[in-house]
C-alpha positions as CSV (number, residue, x, y, z in Angstrom):
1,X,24.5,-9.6,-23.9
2,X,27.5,-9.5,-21.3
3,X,26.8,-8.5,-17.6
4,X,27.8,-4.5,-17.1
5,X,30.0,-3.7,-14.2
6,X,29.1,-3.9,-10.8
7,X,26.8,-1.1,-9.9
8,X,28.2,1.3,-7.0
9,X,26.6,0.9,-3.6
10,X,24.3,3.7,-2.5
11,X,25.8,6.0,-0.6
12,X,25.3,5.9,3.4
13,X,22.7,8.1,4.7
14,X,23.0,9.4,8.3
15,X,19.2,9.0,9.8
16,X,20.5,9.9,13.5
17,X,19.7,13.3,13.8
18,X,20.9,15.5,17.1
19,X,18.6,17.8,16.8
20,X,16.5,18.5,19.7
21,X,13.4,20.3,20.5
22,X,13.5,22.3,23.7
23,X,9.8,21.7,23.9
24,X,8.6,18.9,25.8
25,X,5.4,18.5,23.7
26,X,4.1,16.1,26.5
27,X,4.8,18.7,29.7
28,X,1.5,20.2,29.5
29,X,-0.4,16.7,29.6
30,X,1.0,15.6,33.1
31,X,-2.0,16.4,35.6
32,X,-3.4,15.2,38.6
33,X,-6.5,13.0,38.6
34,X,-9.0,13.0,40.6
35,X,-12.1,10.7,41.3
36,X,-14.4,13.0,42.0
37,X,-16.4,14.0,38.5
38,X,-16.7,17.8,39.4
39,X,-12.7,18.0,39.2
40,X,-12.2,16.9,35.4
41,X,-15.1,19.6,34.6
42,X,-13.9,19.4,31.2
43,X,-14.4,15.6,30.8
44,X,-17.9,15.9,28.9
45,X,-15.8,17.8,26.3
46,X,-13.6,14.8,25.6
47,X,-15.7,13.1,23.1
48,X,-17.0,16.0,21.4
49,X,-13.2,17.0,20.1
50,X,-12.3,15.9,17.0
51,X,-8.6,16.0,16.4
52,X,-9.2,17.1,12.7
53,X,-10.9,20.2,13.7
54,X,-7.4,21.4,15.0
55,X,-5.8,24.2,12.7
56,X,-2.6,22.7,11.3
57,X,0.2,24.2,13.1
58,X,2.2,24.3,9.3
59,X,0.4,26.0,6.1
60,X,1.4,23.6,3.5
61,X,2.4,25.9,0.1
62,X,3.0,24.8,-3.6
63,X,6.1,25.3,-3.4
64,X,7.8,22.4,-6.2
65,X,6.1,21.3,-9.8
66,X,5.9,17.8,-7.5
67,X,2.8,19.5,-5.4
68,X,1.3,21.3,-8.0
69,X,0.8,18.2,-10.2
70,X,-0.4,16.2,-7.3
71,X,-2.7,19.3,-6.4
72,X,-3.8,19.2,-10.2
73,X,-4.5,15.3,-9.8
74,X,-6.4,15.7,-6.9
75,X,-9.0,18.1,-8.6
76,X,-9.4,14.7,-10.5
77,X,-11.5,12.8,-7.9
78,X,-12.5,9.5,-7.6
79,X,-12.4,7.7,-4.3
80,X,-12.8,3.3,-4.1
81,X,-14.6,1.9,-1.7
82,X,-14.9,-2.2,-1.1
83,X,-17.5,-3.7,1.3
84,X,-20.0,-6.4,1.1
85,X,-17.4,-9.4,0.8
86,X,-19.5,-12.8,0.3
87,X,-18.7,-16.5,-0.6
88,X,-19.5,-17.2,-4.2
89,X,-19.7,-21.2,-5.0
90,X,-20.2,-24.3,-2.7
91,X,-17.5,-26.5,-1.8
92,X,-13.8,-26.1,-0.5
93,X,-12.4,-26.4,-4.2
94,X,-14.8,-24.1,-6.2
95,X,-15.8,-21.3,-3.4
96,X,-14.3,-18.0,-3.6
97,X,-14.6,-14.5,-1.7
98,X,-15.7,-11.3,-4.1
99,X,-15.4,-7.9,-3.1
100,X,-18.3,-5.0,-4.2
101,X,-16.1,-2.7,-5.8
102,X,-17.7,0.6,-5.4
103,X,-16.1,3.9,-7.4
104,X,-17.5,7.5,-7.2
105,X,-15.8,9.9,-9.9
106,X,-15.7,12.9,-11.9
107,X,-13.4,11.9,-14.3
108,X,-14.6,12.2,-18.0
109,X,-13.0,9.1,-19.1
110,X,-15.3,6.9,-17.1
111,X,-18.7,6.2,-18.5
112,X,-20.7,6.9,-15.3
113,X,-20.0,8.9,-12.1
114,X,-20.3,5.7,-10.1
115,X,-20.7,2.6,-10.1
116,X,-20.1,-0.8,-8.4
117,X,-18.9,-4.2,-9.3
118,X,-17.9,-7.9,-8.1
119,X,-14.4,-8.7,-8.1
120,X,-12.2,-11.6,-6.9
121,X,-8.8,-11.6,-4.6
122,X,-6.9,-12.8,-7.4
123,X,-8.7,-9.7,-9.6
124,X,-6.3,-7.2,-7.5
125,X,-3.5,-9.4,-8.1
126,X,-4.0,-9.7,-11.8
127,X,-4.5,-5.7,-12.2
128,X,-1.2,-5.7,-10.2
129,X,0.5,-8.0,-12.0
130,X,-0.5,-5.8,-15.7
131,X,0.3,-2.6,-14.1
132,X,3.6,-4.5,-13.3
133,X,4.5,-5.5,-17.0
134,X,3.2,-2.2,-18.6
135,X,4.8,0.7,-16.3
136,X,7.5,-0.8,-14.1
137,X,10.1,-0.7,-17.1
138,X,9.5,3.0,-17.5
139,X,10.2,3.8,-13.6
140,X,6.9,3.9,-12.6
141,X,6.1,2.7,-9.1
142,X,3.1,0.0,-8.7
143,X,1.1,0.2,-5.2
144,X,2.3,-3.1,-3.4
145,X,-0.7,-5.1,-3.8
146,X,-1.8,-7.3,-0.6
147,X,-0.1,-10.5,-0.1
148,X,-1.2,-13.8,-0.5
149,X,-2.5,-15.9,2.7
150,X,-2.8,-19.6,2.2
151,X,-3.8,-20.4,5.8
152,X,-6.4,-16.8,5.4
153,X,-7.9,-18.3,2.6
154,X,-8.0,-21.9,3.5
155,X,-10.2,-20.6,6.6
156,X,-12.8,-19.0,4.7
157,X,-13.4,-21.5,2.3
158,X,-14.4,-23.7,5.5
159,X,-16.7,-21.2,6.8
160,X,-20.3,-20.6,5.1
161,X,-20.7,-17.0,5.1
162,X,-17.5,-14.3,5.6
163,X,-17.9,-11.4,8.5
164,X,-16.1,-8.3,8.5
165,X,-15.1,-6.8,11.8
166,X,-14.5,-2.8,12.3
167,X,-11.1,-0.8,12.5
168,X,-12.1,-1.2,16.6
169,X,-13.1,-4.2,16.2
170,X,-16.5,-4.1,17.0
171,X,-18.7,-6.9,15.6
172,X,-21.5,-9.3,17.2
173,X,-19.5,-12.2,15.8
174,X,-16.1,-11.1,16.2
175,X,-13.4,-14.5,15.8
176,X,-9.9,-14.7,14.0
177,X,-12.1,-15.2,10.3
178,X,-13.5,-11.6,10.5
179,X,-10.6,-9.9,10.9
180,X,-8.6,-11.8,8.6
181,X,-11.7,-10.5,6.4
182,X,-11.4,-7.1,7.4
183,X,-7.8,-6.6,7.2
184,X,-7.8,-8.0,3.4
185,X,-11.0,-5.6,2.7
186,X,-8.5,-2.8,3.7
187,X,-5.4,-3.8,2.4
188,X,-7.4,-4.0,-1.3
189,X,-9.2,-0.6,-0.8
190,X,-5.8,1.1,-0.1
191,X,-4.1,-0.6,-2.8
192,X,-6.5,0.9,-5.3
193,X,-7.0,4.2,-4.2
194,X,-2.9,4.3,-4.1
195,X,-3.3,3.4,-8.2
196,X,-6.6,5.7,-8.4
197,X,-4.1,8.6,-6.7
198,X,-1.2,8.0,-10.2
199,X,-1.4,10.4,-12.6
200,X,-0.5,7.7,-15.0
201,X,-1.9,3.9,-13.4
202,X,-5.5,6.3,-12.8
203,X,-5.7,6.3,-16.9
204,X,-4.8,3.0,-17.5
205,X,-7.8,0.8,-19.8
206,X,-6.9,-2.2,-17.1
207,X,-7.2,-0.4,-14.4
208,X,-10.7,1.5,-16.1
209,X,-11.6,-2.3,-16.9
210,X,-11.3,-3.5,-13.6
211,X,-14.0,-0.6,-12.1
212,X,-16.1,-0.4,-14.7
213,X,-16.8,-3.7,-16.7
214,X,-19.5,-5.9,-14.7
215,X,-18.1,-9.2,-16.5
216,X,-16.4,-11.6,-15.1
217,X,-12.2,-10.8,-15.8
218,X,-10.1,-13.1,-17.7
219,X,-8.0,-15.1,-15.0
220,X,-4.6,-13.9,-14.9
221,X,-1.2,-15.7,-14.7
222,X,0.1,-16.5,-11.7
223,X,-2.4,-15.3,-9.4
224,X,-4.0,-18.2,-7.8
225,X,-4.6,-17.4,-4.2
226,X,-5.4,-20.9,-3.1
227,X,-5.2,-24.3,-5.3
228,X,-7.3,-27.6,-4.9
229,X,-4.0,-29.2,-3.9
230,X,-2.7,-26.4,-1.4
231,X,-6.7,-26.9,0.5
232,X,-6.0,-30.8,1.0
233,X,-2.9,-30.2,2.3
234,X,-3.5,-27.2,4.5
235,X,-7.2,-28.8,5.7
236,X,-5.6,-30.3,8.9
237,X,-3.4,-28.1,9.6
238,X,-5.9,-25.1,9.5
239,X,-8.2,-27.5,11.7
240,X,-6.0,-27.4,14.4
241,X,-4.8,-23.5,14.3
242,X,-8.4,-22.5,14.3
243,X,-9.1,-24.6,17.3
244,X,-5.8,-22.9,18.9
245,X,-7.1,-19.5,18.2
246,X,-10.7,-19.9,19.0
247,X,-11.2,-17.2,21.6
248,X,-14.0,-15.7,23.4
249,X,-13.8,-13.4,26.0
250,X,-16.5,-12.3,28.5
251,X,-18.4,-10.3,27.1
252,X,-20.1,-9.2,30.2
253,X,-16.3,-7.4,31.0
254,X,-17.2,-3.9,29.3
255,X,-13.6,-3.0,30.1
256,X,-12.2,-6.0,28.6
257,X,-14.4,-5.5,26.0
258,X,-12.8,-1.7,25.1
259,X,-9.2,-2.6,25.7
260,X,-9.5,-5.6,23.2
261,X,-11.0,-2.2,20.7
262,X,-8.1,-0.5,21.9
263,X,-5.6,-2.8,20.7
264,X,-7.4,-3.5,17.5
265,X,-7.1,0.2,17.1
266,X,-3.6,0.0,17.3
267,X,-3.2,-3.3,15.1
268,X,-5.8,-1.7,12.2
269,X,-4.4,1.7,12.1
270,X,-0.9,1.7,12.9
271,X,0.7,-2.0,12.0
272,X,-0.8,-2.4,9.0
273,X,0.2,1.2,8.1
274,X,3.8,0.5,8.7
275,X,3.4,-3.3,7.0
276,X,2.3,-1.3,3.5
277,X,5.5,1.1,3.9
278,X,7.2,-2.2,3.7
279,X,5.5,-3.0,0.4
280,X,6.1,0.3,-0.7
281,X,9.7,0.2,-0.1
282,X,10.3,-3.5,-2.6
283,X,8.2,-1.5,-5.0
284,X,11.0,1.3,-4.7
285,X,13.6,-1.2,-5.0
286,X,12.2,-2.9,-8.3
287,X,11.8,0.3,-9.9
288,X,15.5,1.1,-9.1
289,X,17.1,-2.8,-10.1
290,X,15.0,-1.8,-13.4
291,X,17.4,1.8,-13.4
292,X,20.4,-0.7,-13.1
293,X,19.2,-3.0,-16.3
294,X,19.3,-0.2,-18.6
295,X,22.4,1.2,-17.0
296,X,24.0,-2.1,-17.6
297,X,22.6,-1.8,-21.4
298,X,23.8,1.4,-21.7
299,X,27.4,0.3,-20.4
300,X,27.4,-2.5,-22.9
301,X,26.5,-0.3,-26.1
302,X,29.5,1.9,-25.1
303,X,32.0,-1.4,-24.8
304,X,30.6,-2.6,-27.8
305,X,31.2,1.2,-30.1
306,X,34.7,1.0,-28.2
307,X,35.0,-2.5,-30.0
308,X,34.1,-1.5,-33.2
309,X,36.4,1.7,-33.4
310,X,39.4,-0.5,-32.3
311,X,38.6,-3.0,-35.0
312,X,38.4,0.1,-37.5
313,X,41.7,1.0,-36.7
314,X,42.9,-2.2,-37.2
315,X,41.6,-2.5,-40.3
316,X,43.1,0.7,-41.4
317,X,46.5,0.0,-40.2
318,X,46.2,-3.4,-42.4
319,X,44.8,-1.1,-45.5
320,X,41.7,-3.7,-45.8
321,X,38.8,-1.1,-47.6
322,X,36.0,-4.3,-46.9
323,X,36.3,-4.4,-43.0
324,X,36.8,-0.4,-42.9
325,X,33.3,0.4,-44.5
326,X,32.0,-3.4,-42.4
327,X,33.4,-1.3,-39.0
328,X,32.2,2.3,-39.9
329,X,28.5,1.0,-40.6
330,X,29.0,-0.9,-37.1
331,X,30.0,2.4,-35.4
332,X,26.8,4.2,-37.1
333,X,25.1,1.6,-35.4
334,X,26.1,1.3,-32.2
335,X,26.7,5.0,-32.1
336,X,22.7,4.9,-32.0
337,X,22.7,2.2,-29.8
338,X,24.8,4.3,-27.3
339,X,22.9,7.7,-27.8
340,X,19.8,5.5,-27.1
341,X,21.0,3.9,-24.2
342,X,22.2,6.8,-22.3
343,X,18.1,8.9,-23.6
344,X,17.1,5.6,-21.8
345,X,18.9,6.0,-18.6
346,X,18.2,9.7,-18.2
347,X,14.0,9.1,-18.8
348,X,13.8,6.4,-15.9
349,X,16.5,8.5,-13.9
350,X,13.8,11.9,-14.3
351,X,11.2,9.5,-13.6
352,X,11.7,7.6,-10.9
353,X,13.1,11.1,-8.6
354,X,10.0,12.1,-9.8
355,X,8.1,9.2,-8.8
356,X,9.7,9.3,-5.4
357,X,8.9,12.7,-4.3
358,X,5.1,12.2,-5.5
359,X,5.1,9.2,-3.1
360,X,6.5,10.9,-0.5
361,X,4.0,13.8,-0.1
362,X,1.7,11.2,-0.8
363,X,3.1,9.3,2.6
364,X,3.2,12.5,4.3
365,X,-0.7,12.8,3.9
366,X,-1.3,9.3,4.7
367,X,0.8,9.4,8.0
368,X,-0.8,12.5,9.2
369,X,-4.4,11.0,8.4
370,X,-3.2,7.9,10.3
371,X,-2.1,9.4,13.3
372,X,-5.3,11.5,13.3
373,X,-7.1,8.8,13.1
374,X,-5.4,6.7,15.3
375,X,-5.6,9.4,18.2
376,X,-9.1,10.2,17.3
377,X,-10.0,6.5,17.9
378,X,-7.8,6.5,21.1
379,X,-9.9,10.1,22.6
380,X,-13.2,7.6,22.3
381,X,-11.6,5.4,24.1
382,X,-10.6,7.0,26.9
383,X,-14.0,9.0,27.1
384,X,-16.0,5.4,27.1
385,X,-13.5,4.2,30.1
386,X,-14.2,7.4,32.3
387,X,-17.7,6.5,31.8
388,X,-17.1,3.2,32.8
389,X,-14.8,3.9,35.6
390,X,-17.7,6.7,37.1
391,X,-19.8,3.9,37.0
392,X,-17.6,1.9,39.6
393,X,-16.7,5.1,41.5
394,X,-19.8,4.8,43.9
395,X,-18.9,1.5,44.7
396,X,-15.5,2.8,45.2
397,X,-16.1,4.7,47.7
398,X,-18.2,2.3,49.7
399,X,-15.4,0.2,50.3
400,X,-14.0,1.1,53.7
């Protein structure tokens, strides 16, 4: 098949916007502060505020067939939840890290309203890697799933038991393994509740499979998070950055302590937010080089009918009846080819603007819970350092 021309480039789109808002959102936050408690009377109320409890300053309507489906889908619940990771096997070669994979539902075409199982990193990426083959080719747009970390995985097949450290990173052990832990537990629970949110991926047997069946999974292709041969030569290597990043702060330094929270706060809830919107944006452009495949099919049906028809016209003008009938059967086909190609191009056009605007609400949700979150976390805080601070204020003021 030959190579269709050179699509277009997308067109330029201006992101600086000149728009201002003549409020100053922040004006009403500048305030003195004082030492004395008595001052900030309102200071008790700081941790009882919850940011969600705030009346949303924009009613949200139904206002496109795009929020009415997702509205629809949501009235479909089910909600994925992975804890418990733990080392399964002995040894650096045959150990591996499962996940409890733990589903609460109310759709009919599962077989129980919940229900839990085992499953292994390179599980997600074989699910991913179906979902890929099956729907990608029709527009569809697969969840990123989480990416591979040699060095990650080399670490916890030297360790005896993995840890999983909180969102504020509270945890008795703490280290560089439980996080690397945590932030894999997370990136695996988003990426299946983004393909429990699709109308389409939700309903898929793979997908059903992969929450339901309590048997082990057939090992797919070209997942294999960490080979015998990558361990060996990664085991020296990872020797030496774990000594490098073997840390441990005083943990008599309560302040210390909450700022280290603090920034994993910010690591947990914002980076890795923004690092999936990088994910999600290849998965947008894989759909759309997909668009450009069938384009380039289409374009090459319509050279070859153009072909055809010139060779019937060629054969008329030389008055041979055999290669007339040979280039009007041709034409038939390649008519059909044609009309095909250009049905083809329209369905993954339709889908993949509808695809697009789904994931867009969808991120528009996400953020908002994010920043939520993320200043929710922040008020706590702030509340446990005022406590902290009151009790050096005494000794404060005995300095003279």
């Amino acid at each position: 098949m030959s190579e269709g021309p050179d699509t277009p480039p997308f067109s330029t789109v201006d992101i600086n916007n000149d728009g201002r808002d003549d409020e100053d959102l922040f004006a009403s936050a500048v305030q003195e502060v004082s030492l004395d408690p008595e001052v900030n009377g309102a200071r008790e109320d700081l941790e009882k505020v919850s940011i969600s409890d705030a009346p949303p300053s924009i009613t949200t309507t139904l206002s496109s067939p795009v929020l009415e489906e997702i509205a629809t889908e949501r009235a479909n619940n089910i909600i994925i939840t992975i804890t418990e990771p733990q080392k399964i096997g002995e040894g650096m070669m045959s150990s591996y890290v499962a996940y409890r994979v733990l589903t609460k539902t109310n759709m009919p075409i599962f077989s129980k309203h919940e229900f839990a199982v085992l499953r292994r990193f390179s599980d997600f990426l074989g699910l991913h890697e179906k979902l890929t083959e099956k729907y990608l080719r029709s527009g569809r747009i697969i969840p990123p799933a989480p990416e591979k970390s040699i060095v990650g995985t080399t670490k916890l097949k030297m360790t005896s038991t993995p840890s999983t450290e909180s969102a504020n990173g509270s945890t008795p052990t703490g280290g560089v393994q439980s996080q690397f832990v945590e932030r894999r537990r997370a990136a695996l629970e988003r990426f299946v509740n983004r393909v429990a949110q699709h109308p389409v991926l939700s309903i898929d047997p793979d997908f059903r499979e992969f929450l339901e069946s309590e048997a082990e999974l057939p090992k797919a292709t070209s997942t294999s998070a960490l080979s015998g041969a990558g361990v060996l030569r990664l085991f020296n290597k990872v020797g030496e950055t774990v000594n490098k990043f073997t840390y441990r702060m005083d943990e008599a330094d309560p302040i210390e302590h909450l700022r280290l929270e603090q920034s994993n706060t910010d690591f947990y809830v914002l980076a890795e937010h923004i690092k999936d919107y990088l994910g999600l944006i290849g998965a947008i452009k894989d759909v759309f080089h997909e668009r450009v495949k069938v384009f380039q099919n289409w374009q090459h049906a319509q050279m070859q009918l153009t072909k055809r028809r010139e060779n019937k016209a060629k054969a008329e003008l030389a008055n041979r009846p055999e290669k007339i009938e040979q280039a009007s059967n041709e034409i038939i086909e390649w008519e059909a080819k044609v009309e095909r190609g250009q049905q083809e191009f329209d369905t993954i056009s339709r889908v993949i603007k509808k695809e697009i605007e789904r994931w867009d609400e969808l991120r528009q949700d996400e953020l908002r819970a994010a920043l939520l979150r993320y200043l929710e976390e922040h008020m706590k805080h702030q509340a446990q350092a005022i406590r902290y601070w009151d009790a050096f204020l005494p000794e404060a003021r005995a300095i003279k």
